[in-house]
C-alpha positions as CSV (number, residue, x, y, z in Angstrom):
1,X,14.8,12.4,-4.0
2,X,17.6,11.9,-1.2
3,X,15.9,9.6,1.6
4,X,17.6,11.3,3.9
5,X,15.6,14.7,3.3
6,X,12.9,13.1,4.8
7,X,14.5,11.4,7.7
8,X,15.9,15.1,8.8
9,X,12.2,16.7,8.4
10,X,10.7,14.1,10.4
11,X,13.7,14.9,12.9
12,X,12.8,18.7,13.0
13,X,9.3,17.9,13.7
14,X,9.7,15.5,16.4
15,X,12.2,17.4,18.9
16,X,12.0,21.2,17.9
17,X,11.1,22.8,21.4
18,X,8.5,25.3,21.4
19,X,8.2,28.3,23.4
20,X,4.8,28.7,23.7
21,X,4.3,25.0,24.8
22,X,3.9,24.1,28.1
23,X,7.2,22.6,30.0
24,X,5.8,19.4,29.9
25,X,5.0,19.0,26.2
26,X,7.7,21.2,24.3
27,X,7.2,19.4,20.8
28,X,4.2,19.7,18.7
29,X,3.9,15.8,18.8
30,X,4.6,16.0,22.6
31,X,1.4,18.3,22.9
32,X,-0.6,17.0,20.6
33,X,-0.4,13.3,22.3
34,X,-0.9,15.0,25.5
35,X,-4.4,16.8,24.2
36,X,-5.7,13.3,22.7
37,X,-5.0,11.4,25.6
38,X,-7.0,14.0,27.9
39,X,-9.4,14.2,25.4
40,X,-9.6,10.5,26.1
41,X,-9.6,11.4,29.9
42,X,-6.4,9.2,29.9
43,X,-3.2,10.0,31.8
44,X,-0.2,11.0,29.8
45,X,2.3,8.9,32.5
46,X,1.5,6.2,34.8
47,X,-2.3,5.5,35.5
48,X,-1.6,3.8,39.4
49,X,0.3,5.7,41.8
50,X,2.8,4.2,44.5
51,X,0.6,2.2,46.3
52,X,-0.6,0.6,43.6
53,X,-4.4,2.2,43.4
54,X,-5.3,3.3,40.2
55,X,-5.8,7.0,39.9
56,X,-9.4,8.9,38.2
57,X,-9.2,11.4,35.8
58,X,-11.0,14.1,36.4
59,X,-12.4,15.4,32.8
60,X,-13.3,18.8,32.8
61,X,-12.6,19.6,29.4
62,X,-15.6,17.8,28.0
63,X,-18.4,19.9,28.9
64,X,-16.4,23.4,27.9
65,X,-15.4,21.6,24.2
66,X,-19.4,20.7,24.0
67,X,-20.1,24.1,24.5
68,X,-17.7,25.4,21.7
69,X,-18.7,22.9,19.3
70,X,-22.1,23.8,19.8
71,X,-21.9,27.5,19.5
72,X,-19.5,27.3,16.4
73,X,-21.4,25.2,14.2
74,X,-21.8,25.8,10.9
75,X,-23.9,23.8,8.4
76,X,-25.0,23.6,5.1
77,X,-28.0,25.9,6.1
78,X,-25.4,28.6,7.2
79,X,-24.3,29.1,3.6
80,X,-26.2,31.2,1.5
81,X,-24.8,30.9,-1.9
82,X,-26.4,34.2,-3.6
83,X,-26.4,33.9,-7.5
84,X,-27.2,36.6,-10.6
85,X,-27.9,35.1,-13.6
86,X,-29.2,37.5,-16.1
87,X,-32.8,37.8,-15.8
88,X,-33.4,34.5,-15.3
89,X,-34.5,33.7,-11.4
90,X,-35.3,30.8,-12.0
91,X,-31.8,29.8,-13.5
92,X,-30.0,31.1,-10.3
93,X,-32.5,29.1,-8.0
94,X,-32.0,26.0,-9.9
95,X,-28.3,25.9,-10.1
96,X,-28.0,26.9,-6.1
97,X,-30.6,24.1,-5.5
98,X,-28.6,21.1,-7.5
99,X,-25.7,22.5,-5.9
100,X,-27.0,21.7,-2.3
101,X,-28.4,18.4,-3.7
102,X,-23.9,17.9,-4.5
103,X,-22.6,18.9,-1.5
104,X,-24.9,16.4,0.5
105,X,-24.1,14.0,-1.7
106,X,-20.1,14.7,-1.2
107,X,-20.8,14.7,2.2
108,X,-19.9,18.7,2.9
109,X,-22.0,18.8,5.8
110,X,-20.0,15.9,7.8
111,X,-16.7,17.5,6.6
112,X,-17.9,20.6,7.8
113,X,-18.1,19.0,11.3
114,X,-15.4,17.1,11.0
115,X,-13.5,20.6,10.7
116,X,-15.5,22.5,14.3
117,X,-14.5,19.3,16.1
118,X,-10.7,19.7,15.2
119,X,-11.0,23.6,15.4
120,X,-11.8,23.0,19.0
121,X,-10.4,20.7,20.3
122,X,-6.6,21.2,19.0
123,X,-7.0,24.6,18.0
124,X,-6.3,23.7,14.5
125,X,-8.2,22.0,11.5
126,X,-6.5,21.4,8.1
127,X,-8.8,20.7,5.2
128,X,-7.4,19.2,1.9
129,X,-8.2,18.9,-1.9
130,X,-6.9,16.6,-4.0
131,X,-8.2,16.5,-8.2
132,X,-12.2,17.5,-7.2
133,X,-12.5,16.0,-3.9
134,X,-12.2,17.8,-0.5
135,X,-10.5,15.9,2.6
136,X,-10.1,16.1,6.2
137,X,-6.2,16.6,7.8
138,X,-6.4,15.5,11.3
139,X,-3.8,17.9,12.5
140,X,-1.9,14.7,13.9
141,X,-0.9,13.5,10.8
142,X,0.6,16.4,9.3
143,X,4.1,16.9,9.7
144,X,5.6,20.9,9.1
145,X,8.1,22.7,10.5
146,X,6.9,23.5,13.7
147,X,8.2,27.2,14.0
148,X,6.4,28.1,10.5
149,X,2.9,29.9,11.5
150,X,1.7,29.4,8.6
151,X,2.2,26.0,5.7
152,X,3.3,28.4,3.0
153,X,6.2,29.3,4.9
154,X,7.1,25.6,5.6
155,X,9.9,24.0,3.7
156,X,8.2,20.5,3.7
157,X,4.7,19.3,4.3
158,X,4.4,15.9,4.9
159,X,1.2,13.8,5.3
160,X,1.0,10.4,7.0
161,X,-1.3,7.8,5.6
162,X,-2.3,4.2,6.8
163,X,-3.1,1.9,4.4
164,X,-4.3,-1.7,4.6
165,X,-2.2,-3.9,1.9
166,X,-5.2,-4.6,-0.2
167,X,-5.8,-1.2,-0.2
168,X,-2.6,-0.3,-0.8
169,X,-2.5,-2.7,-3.8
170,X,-5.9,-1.3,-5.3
171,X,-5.0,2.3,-5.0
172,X,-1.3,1.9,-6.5
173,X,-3.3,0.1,-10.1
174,X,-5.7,3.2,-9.7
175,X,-3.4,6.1,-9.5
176,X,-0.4,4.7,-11.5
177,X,2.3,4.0,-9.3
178,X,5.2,2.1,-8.6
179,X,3.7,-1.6,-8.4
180,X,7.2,-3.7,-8.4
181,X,7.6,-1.8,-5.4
182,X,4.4,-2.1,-3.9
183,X,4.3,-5.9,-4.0
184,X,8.0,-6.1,-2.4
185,X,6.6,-3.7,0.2
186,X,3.1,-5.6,0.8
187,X,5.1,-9.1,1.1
188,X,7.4,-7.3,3.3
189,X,4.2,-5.9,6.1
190,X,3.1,-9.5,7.0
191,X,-0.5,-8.5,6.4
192,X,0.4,-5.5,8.9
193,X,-0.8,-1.5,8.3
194,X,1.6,-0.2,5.7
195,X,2.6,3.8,6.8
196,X,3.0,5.9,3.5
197,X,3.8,9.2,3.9
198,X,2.6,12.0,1.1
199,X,5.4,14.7,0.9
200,X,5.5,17.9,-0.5
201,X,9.0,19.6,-0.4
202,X,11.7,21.9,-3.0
203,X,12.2,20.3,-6.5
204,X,15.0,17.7,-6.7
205,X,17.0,17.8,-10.1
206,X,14.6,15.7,-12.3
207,X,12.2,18.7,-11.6
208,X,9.8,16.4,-8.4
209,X,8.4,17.8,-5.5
210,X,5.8,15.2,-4.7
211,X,6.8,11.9,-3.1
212,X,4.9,8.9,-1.6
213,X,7.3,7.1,0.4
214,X,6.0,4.0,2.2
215,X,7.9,3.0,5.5
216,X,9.0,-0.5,5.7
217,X,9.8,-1.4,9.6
218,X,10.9,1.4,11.3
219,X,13.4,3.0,8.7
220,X,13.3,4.5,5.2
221,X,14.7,3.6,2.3
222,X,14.7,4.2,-1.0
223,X,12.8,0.5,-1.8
224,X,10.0,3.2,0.0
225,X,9.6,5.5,-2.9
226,X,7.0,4.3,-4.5
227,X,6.0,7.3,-6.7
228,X,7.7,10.7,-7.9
229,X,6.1,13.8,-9.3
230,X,4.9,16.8,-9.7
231,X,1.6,18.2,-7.7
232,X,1.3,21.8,-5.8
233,X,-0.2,21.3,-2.2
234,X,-3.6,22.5,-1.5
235,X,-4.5,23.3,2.1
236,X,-6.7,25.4,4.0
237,X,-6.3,26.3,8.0
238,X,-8.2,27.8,10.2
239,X,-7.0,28.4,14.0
240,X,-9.4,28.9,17.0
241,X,-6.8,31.0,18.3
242,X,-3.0,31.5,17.0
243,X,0.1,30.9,19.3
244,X,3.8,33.2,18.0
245,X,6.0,31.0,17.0
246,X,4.1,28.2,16.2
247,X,2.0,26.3,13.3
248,X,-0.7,25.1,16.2
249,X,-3.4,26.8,17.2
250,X,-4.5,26.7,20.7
251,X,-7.7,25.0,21.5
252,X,-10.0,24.4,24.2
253,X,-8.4,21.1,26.3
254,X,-4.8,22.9,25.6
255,X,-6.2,25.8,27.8
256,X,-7.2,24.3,29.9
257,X,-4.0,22.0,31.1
258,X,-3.3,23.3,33.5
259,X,-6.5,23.4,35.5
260,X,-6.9,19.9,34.2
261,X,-3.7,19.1,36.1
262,X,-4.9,20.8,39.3
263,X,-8.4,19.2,39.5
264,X,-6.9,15.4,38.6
265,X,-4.4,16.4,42.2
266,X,-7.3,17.3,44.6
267,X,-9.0,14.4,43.2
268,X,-6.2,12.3,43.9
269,X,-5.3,13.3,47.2
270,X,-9.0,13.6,48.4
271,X,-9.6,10.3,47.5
272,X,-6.1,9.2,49.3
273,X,-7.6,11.0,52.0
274,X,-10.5,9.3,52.1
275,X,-8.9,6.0,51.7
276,X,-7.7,6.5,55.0
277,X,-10.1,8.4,56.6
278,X,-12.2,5.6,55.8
279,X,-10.8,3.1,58.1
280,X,-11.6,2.6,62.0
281,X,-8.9,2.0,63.8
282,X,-8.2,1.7,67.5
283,X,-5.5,2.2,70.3
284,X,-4.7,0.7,73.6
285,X,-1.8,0.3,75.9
286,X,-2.9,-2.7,77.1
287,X,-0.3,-5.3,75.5
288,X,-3.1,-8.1,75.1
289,X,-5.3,-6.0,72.8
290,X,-4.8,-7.1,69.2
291,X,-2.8,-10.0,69.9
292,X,-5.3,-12.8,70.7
293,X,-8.5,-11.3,70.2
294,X,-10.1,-8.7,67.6
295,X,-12.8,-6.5,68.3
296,X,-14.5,-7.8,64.7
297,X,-14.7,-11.5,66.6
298,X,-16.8,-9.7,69.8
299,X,-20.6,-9.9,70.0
300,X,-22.8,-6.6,70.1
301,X,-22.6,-5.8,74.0
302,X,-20.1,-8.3,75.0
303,X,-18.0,-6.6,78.1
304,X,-14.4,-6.7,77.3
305,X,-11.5,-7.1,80.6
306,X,-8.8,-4.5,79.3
307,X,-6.0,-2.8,81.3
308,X,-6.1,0.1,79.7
309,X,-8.3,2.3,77.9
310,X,-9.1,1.1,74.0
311,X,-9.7,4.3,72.1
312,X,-10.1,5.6,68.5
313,X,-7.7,6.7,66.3
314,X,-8.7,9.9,65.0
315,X,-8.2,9.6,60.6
316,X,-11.1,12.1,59.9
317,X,-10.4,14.4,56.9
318,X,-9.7,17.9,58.1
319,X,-8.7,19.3,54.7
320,X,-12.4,19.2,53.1
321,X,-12.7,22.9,53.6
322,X,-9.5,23.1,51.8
323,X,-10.3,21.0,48.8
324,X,-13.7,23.1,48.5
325,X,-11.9,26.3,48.6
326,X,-9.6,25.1,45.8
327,X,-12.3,23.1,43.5
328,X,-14.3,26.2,43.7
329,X,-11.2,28.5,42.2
330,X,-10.6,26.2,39.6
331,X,-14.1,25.6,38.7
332,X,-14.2,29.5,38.4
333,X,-10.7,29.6,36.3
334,X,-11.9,26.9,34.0
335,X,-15.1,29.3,33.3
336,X,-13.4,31.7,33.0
337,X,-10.4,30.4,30.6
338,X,-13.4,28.7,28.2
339,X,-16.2,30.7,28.4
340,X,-18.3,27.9,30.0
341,X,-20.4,29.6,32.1
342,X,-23.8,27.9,33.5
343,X,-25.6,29.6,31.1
344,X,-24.4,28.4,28.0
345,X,-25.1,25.0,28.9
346,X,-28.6,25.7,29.3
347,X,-27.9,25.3,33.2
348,X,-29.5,28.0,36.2
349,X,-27.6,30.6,37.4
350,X,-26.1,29.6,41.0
351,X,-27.8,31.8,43.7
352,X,-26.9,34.8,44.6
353,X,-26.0,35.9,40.5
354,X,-27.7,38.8,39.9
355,X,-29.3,39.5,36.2
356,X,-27.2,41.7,34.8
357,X,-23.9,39.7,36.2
358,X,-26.1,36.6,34.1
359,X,-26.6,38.1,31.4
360,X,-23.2,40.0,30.9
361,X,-21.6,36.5,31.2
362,X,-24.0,35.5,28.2
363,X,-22.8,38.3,26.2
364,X,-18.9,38.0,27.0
365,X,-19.6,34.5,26.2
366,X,-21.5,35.6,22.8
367,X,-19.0,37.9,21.5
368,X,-16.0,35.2,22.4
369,X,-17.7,32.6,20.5
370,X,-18.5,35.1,17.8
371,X,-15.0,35.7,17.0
372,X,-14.0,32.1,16.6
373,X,-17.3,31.3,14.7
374,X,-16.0,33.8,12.0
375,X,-12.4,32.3,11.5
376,X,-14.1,29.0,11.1
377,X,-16.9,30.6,8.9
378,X,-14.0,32.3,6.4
379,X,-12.4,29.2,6.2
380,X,-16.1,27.2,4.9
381,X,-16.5,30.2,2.8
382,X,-13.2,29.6,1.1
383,X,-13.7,25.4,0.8
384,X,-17.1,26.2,-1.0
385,X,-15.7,29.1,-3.3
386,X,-12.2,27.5,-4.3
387,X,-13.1,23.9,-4.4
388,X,-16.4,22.8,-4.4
389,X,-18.2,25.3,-6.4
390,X,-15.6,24.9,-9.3
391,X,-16.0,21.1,-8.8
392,X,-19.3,20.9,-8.8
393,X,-19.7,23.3,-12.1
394,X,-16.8,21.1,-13.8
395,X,-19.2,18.0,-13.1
396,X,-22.8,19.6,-13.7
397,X,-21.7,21.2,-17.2
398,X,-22.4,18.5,-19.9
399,X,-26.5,18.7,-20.2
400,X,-27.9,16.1,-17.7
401,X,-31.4,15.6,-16.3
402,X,-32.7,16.0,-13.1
403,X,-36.2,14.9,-11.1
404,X,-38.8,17.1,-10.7
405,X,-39.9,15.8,-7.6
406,X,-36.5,15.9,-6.4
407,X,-36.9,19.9,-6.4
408,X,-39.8,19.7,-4.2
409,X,-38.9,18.0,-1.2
410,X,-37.0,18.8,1.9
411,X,-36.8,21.9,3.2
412,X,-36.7,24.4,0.6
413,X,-39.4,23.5,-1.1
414,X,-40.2,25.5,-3.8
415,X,-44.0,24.9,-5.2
416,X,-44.0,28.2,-7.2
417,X,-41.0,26.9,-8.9
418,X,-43.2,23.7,-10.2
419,X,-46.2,26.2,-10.7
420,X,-44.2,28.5,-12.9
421,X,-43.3,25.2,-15.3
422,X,-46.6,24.1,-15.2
423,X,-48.2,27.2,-16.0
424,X,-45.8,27.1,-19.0
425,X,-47.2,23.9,-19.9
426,X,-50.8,24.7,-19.5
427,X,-50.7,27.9,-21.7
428,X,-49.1,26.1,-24.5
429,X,-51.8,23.4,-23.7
430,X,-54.0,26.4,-24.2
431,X,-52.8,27.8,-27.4
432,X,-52.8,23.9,-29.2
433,X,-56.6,23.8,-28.0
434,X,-57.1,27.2,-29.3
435,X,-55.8,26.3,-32.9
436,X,-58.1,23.4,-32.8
437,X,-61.3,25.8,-32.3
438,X,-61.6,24.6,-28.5
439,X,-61.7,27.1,-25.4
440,X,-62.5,24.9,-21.7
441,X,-62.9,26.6,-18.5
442,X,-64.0,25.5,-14.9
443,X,-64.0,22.3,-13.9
444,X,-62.7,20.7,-17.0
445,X,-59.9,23.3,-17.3
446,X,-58.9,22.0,-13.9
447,X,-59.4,18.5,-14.7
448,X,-56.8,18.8,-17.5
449,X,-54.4,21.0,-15.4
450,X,-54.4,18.3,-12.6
451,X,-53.7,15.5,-15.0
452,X,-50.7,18.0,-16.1
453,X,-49.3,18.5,-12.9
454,X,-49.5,14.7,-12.3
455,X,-47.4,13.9,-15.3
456,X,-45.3,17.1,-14.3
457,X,-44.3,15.5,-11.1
458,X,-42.9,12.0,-13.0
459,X,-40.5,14.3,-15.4
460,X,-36.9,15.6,-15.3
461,X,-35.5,18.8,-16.1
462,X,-33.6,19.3,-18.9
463,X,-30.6,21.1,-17.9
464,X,-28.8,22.5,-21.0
465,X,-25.2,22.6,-21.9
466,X,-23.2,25.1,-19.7
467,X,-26.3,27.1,-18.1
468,X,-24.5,27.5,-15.3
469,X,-21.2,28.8,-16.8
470,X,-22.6,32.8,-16.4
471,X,-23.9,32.7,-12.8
472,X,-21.7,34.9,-10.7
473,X,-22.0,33.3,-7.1
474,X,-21.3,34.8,-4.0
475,X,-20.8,32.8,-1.0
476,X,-22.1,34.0,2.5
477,X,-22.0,32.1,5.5
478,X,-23.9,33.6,8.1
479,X,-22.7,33.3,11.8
480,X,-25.0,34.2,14.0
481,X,-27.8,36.5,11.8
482,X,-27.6,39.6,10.3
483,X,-31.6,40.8,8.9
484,X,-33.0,43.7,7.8
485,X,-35.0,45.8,10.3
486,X,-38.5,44.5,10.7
487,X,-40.2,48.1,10.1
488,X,-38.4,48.4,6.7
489,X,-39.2,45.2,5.4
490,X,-43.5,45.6,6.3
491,X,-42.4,49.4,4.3
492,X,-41.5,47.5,1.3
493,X,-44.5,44.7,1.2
494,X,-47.1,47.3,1.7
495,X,-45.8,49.0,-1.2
496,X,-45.9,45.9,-3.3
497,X,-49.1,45.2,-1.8
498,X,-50.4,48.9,-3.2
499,X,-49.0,47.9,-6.6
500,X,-51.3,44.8,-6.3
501,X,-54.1,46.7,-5.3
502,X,-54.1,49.7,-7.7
503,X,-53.2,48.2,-10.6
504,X,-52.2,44.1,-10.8
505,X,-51.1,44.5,-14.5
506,X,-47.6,46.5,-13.4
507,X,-46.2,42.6,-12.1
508,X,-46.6,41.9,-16.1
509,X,-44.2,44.2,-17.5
510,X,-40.5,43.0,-17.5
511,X,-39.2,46.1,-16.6
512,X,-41.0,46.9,-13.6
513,X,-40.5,43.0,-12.4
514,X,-36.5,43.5,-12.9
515,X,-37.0,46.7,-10.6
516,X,-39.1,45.7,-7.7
517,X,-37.3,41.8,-7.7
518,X,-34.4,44.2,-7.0
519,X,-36.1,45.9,-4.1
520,X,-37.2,42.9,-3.1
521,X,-33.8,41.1,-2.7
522,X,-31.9,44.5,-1.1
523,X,-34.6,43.9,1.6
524,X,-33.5,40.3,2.4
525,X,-37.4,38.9,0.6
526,X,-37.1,35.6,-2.2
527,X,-39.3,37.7,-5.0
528,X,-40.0,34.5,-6.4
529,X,-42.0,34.0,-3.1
530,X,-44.0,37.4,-3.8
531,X,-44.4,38.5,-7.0
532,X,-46.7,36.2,-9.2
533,X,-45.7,34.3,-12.3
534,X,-45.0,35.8,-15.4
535,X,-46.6,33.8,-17.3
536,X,-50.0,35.8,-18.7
537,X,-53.6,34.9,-18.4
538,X,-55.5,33.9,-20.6
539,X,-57.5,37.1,-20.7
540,X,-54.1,38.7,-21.2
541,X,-53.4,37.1,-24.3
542,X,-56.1,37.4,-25.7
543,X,-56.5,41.2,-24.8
544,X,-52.4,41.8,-26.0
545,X,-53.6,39.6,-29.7
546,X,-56.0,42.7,-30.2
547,X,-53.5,45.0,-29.2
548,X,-54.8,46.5,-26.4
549,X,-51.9,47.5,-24.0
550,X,-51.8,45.6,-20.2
551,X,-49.9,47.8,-17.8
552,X,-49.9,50.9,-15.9
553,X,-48.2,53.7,-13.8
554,X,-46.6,53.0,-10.8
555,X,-47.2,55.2,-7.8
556,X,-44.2,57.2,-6.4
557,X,-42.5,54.7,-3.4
558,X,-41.8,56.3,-0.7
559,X,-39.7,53.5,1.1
560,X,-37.7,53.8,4.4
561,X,-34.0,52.8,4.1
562,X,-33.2,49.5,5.5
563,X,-31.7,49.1,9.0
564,X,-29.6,46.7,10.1
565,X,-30.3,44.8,13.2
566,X,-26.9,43.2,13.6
567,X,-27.1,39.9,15.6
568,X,-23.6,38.7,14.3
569,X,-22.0,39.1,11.3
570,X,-21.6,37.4,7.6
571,X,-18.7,37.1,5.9
């Protein structure tokens, strides 16, 4: 690697103007220093003005980004991950239930957040994998070239690390890299934050095109490289709203500069108005007044000898109608710009909105924060499917165990799950007391099958070797809802219920069960949750052991097509 590659990409990135910047942050560094600091409700410049008074910032990108964040978020309840696995329910529900259990565990649900808060307030958020693990890019440390839209069409990608030098030290023995050159380069910080910088760029002639390159003092050299090799970047984007000509997005405090600028000036010069207005100050043309005497050392009612009139200087604010007029359009732009009406942050309408002006605002709002919601939704769709699925399948194929009581808790708790293993258990409980001439019922049959389910509870599941190398996932995240119409779905459980009613046996035969669990699931319903276990009774067996036949006819469905009550939208 030349070291000078990297020292001309860092160049490009630093002072490439942008068109679609504002004048007064043309780089991408430029703008994206400018967005943190008023994230930070900090001035870019100075923070006093002439006089020496420090100037207020004026934050009024904090409630808008609130409402953003709010209306885009996504979590791991979002995500349906729909599995087949032969016919096998139970197989499918298992594997989507241990792979929730690995994604809190990773902490998916925090990087998921971590990605809405980036995708609104800088427009962009970058996540990363590396190996099996999935990372968060905060879009100020990635350097591209600034006029490539997208990173595949950047020449270089570079990623800027901080590292402590302990840490430094510890990862370097981990991951195998250059430790002569570490040391020299942790001796040379002083015990200071060591920058290395992960770069990804065209294949130099021994066939690299990864490079760490730690930064001593302010300049590179080639003492800095303290690995070479060979690694393909993997990076996912997603853009609250894209800007030509440009790898940033555009997010909610870059739109709203510019009002952000306006509101900090009538701030300032109302409260240099009132500075002034503020003071009482007086007027005479009588030479003696002010000289020897102040009107702060006379008593109340004290008669004063003047030759001339003393009167009030008039500083009164006369612009306050003015500042009120202005405030008020800007107060409307920013709305209007964000899509922070009252409403959305659970405020009353002002007086004097009508309904439907209320409740079209709502819905402008809706189908704004809609769109957005879906490029952030693709983006967790694609994290789940391309990293974290095959990660989690890589990690969860050897046979391992895994709690019983584990499966029950939270929020998707599954008791007809545990009943369907320990109905297992008690009919081959049954059949051993059978062989051995015995046949309980009642209370003592209930005795036994509570001692069962106690011991049930303290147990693992065996989870075999590769189970879940068949299941065919598909990821949905749902945005804002999309069900099946109401009327539909009481269509279809009325005709289950008939089944029930006419003739119970039908839920036995594995045929029919394949069909109506079908039904079920085209109309949005968990069969698991409706149709009973398969698992015979004991009246069952005992009737099939004779050979008497258990089933039935089914009567001819007549079932209404499913409508679609679309609320938002899945991808």
């Amino acid at each position: 690697m030349n070291i000078a590659d990297i020292k001309n990409e860092i160049k490009i990135y630093e002072e490439t103007e942008l068109e679609g910047n504002p004048s007064y942050a043309k780089t991408q560094p430029e703008l994206l220093d400018l967005i943190e600091k008023y994230s930070n409700s900090q001035f870019r410049d100075a923070e006093y003005d002439a006089q020496g008074y420090k100037k207020l910032f004026y934050n009024i990108s904090d409630n808008p980004r609130d409402i953003g964040k709010k209306e885009t978020d996504l979590d791991l309840g979002d995500i349906h991950i729909e599995t087949e696995s032969g016919h096998n329910y139970y197989i499918g529900w298992l594997y989507e239930k241990e792979l929730r259990f690995w994604m809190k565990e990773n902490d998916i649900s925090v990087k998921l957040n971590q990605l809405r808060n980036h995708f609104i307030d800088y427009g962009t958020c970058i996540a990363k994998k590396v190996k099996d693990k999935v990372y968060i890019v905060h879009p100020k440390n990635l350097i591209s070239d600034p006029e490539a839209e997208n990173l595949e069409d950047s020449e270089f990608i570079i990623e800027v690390h901080q590292y402590a030098p302990k840490t430094l030290i510890e990862m370097g023995r981990k991951k195998g890299w250059y430790m002569n050159k570490i040391i020299d380069i942790v001796e040379k910080s002083k015990g200071g934050k060591i920058k290395v910088y992960e770069r990804y760029a065209e294949e130099d002639e021994n066939g690299n095109n990864f490079f760490l390159i730690a930064k001593i003092g302010e300049e590179f050299s080639e003492d800095g490289i303290i690995y070479e090799g060979r690694r393909e970047p993997q990076y996912k984007v997603a853009k609250m709203e894209e800007v030509f000509g440009r790898f940033l997005g555009r997010g909610v405090i870059e739109k709203l500069l510019e009002p952000q600028i306006a509101k900090n000036d009538i701030n300032y010069y109302l409260q240099k108005g009132l500075r002034i207005s503020s003071l009482h100050l007086f007027q005479s043309k009588d030479p003696n007044i002010g000289k020897n005497t102040s009107l702060l050392e006379e008593e109340d009612g004290a008669i004063l000898h003047v030759l001339d009139d003393i009167n009030v200087v008039p500083l009164e604010e006369r612009n306050l109608p003015a500042y009120s007029y202005l405030d008020q359009l800007w107060e409307k732009n920013i709305e209007e710009r964000s899509f922070s009406y009252e409403a959305m942050g659970g405020q009353r309408p002002p007086a004097g909105l009508t309904l439907g002006s209320h409740q079209l605002s709502i819905m402008k709002a809706g189908g704004y924060f809609e769109d957005k919601k879906d490029s952030l939704a693709i983006l967790f769709r694609d994290i789940i499917t391309d990293w974290v699925i095959p990660g989690f399948k890589k990690k969860k194929k050897k046979l391992h165990k895994l709690p019983i009581s584990k499966l029950l808790g939270g929020k998707e708790d599954s008791s007809r799950f545990f009943n369907a293993l320990l109905a297992e258990r008690m009919r081959k409980k049954r059949l051993e007391m059978m062989k051995k001439g015995k046949y309980l019922m009642g209370a003592d049959w209930e005795i036994i099958r509570g001692i069962q389910a106690k011991i049930l509870k303290e147990e693992d599941i065996i989870v075999p070797d590769e189970i879940y190398e068949n299941i065919n996932e598909k990821v949905t995240v749902v945005i804002t809802g999309e069900q099946i119409g109401g009327q539909a779905e009481i269509t279809v459980l009325n005709l289950i219920l008939n089944m029930a009613n006419n003739n119970p046996a039908v839920f036995n035969n594995p045929t029919t069960r394949r069909i109506i669990s079908k039904i079920l699931d085209r109309y949005g319903i968990n069969p698991v949750e409706i149709l009973p276990e398969e698992t015979p009774e004991m009246e069952e067996s005992l009737a099939m052991a004779r050979g008497i036949e258990m089933g039935g006819s089914l009567p001819a469905p007549n079932i209404t097509a499913p409508t679609m009550v679309r609320a938002g939208a899945r991808v």
